[in-house]
N, C-alpha and C positions, 0 to 999 in steps of 0.2 A: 459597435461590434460588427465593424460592414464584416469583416473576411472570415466572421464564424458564423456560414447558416446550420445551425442545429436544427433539427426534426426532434420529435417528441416520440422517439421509439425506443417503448421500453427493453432494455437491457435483456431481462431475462422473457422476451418475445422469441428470443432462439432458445429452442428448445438445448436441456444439455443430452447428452447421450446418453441414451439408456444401457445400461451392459449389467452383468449382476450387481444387485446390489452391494453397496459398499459400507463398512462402518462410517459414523458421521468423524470427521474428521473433531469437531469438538468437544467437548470440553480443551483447552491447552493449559497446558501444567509444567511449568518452567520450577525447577527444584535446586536451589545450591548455585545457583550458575557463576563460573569464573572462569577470568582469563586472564590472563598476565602479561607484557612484553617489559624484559628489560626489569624485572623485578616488580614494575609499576601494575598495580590491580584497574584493567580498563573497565572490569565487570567484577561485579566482588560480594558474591554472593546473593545473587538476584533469583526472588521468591514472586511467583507470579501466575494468576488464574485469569483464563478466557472462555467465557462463556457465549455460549454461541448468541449469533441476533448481533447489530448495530457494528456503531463505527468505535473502535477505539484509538484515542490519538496519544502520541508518545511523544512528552514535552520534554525540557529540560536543556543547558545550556551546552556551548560548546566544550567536549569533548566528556559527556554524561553517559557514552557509551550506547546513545539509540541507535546508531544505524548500526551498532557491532551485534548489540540487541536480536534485532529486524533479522539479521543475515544469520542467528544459529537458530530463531524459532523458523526460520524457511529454510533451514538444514545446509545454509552453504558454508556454515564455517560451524568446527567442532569446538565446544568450550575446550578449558584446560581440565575442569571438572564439574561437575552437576548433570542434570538430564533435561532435555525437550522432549516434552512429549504429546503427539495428538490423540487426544482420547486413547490412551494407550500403545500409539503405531509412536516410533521414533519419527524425531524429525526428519532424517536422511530418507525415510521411504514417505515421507506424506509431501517432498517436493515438488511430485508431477501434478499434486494437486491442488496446486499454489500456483500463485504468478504473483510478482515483483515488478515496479515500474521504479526505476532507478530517475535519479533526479537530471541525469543527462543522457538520452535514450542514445542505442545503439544502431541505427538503420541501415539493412541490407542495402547493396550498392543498385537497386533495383528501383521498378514503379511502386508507390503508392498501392494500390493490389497484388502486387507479386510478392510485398513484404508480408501481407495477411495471409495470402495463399499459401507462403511456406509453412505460417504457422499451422495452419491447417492442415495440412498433407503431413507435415510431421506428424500432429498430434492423431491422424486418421480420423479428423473432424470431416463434415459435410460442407467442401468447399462453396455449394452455391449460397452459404449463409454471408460470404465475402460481403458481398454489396449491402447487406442490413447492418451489418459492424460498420463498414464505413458510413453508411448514412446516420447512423447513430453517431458517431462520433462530428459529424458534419465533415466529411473527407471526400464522400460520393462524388463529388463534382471535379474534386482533384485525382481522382484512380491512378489515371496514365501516367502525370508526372511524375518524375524520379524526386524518388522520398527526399534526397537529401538537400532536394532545391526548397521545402518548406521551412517554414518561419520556425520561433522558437517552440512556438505554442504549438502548430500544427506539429510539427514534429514528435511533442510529446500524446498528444491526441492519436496519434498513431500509435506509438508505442500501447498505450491502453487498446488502444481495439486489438493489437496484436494480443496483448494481457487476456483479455475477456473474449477472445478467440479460444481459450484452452479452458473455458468455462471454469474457473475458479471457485474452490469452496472459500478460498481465502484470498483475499488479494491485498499484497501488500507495498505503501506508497513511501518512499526515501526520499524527503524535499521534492516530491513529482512538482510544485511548482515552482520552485524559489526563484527564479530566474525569468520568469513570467511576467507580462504584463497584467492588469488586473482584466482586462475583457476577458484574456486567455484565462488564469485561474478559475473567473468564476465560472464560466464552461465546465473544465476539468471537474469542478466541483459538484456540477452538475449533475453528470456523469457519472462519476461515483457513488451520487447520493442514491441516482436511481438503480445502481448495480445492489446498493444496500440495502437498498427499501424492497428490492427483489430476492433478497434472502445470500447473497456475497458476504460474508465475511469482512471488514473494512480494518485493517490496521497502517495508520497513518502517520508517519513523522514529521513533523511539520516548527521551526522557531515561530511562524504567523502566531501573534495570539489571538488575531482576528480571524484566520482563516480555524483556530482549532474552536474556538466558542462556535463557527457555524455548521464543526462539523461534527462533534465529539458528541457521542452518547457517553462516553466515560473517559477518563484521561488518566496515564501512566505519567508520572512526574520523575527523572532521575536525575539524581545529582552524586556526583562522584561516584559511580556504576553500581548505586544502591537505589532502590526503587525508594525512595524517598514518600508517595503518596500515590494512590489508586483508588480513584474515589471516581461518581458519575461525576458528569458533567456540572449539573447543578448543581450539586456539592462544591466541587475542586473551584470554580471560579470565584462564588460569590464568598467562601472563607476556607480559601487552605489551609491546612494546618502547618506544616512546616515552613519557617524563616524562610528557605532560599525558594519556596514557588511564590511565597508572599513577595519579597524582592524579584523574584521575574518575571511575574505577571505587573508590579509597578513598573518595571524598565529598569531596574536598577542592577549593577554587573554583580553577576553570583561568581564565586569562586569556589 
């Protein structure tokens, strides 16, 4: 792991911003949800409760409707019908206090610090927390360079500190590392675990069924855009109940 120096600085070491109090963004209560293209049901009536604390990770195979999922409980795409909702607030208004790390980040055409900085200025954060974001993420020693000369990994590790720059009550991960080597993952892993063990919200997409056993306090299971199983972690691995997580957790092709 030569080109990942991590520090042990915990995440929530930056204070978040105090302004008036806010209602807590959780409980989440997903009711009814569906969406359609083409007559075909991509999400077809998905029933589903988030209770606050820990990490939940969202399993199930190609084209099970998780990342379509992910993107209407973080308010960026409207069902065709049902409701998202945070403790009450719709999804569309509880976006700004959320962050999403997409499975191939976008990086400003800038340095290494000028990409945190934006976030920060945007969000009217306390720009000199810049340099504790990046040295948590191990980045500090890259500032200067231009974001887009870093590796796979680096590059995603960015993207999170940009994420956790907007002090997230939820933060939500789309294959953040599919593409990843394993030194990079388990970092990221890292990172996350301590964003969650500091009170962050974790909802995680992830096919790894190694990476979701080390990260999942409870696991969302879909198949064909029905929530098929939502059971904790120690439940859902050692005996799912339904046929197609039992077949995807052995490796075998669910349809």
């Amino acid at each position: 792991m030569s080109d990942l120096p991590i520090t042990s600085v915990p995440p929530m070491a930056r204070p978040r911003d105090e302004a008036a109090p806010k209602r807590p963004l959780l409980p989440l209560r997903v009711s009814g949800l569906r969406l359609t293209a083409d007559g075909t049901a991509l999400l077809d009536g998905v029933e589903l409760t988030l209770a606050p604390g820990g990490c939940t990770v969202i399993m199930g195979p190609n084209g099970a409707g998780k990342s379509l999922l992910l993107k209407m409980m973080h308010g960026l795409l409207v069902p065709g019908a049902g409701d998202v909702s945070w403790n009450g607030i719709p999804a569309a208004q509880a976006t700004a206090r959320q962050a999403l790390v997409f499975q191939k980040p976008v990086l400003l055409r800038r340095s290494v610090a000028a990409n945190v900085d934006f976030v920060l200025k945007s969000r009217g954060r306390d720009r000199s927390r810049r340099d504790a974001l990046l040295r948590e993420v191990g980045l500090l020693h890259k500032a200067r360079q231009p974001a887009r000369l870093l590796s796979g990994g680096e590059a995603q590790r960015l993207a999170l500190a940009r994420a956790l720059a907007t002090d997230p009550e939820v933060l939500f991960l789309d294959e953040a590392t599919a593409s990843l080597d394993p030194a990079s993952v388990l970092v990221i892993e890292r990172i996350v675990a301590a964003a969650r063990d500091c009170g962050t919200r974790i909802v995680f997409v992830t096919h790894d069924v190694g990476q979701a056993r080390r990260m999942a306090d409870e696991v969302v299971f879909l198949h064909r855009g029905r929530v098929a199983e939502h059971s904790p972690a120690d439940v859902f691995f050692p005996e799912p109940r339904s046929q197609a997580a039992r077949d995807y957790l052995a490796g075998r092709i669910v349809l």
